[in-house]
C-alpha positions in Angstrom: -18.4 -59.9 -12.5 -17.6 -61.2 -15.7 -16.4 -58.7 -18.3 -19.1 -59.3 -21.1 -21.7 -58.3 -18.5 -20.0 -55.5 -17.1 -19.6 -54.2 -20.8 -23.5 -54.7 -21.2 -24.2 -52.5 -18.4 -22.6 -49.7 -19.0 -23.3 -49.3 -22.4 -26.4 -47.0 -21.4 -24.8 -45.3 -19.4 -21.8 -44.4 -21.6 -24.5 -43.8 -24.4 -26.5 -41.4 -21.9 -23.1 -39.4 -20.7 -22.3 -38.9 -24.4 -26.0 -38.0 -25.3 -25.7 -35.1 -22.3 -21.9 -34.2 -23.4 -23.2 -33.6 -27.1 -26.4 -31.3 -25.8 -24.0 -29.4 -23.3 -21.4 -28.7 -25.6 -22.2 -25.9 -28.1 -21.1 -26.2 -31.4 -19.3 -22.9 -33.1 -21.9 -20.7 -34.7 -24.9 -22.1 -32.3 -24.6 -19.6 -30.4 -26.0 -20.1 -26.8 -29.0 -21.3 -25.8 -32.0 -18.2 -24.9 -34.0 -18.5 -22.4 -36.8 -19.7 -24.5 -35.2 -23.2 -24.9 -35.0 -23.6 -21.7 -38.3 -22.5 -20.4 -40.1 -25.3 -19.0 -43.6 -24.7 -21.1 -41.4 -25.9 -23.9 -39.9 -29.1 -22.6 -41.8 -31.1 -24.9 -39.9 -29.7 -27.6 -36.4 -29.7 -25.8 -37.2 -33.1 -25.2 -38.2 -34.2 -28.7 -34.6 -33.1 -29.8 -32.3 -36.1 -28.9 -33.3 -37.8 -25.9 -34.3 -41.4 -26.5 -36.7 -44.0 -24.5 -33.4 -45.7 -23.2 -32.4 -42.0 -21.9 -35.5 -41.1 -20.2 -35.5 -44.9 -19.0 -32.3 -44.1 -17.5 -32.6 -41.1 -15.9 -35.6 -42.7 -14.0 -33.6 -45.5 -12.6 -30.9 -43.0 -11.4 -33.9 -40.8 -10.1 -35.1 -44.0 -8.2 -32.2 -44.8 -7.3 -31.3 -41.4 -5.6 -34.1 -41.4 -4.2 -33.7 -45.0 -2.3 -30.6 -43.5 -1.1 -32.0 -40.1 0.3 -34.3 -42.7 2.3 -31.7 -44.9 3.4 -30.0 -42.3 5.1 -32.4 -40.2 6.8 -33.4 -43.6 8.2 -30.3 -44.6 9.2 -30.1 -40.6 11.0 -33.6 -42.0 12.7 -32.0 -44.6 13.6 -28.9 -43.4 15.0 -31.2 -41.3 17.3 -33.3 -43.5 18.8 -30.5 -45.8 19.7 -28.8 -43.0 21.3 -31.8 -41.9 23.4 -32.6 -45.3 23.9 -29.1 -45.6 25.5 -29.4 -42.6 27.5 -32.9 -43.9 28.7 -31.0 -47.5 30.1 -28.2 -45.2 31.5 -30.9 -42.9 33.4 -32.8 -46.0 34.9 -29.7 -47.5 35.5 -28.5 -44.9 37.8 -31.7 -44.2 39.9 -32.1 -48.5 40.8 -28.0 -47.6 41.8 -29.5 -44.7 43.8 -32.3 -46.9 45.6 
């Protein structure tokens, strides 16, 4: 992959990971967050303090993307299954046409 492209697509994402570094980090004299702020009635208004469209836009993709992931390998665990009962199956009828 060509550099200039590789530079275009992590420039969200190092603009997300210093977006979450500067709202994890507490400054001196913040203090620490109460519960309040991070009560879930008021995500509107934890949200309105930082995160941009490109943020949220990015988060979803890496949501999506988890989530195609997750899928992927519970199908492949499915998968791995039925082959392996399938196999045991062929063994089984292999045995009793030995038998008869």
């Amino acid at each position: 992959m060509p550099p200039f492209v590789a530079a275009l697509g992590l420039k969200p994402f190092r603009e997300h990971l210093e977006a979450q570094k500067a709202k994890l980090h507490h400054r001196a004299g913040e203090g620490i967050p109460t519960h309040m702020e991070l009560d879930p009635h008021l995500a509107y208004s934890i949200r309105s303090r930082g995160e941009s469209r490109e943020e949220n836009w990015l988060s979803w993709l890496f949501e999506k993307v988890l989530v195609i992931m997750v899928c992927f390998f519970v199908c492949s665990i499915v998968n791995s299954m039925a082959q392996g009962y399938a196999k045991r199956r062929q063994r089984e009828k292999q045995s009793e046409d030995k038998a008869e």
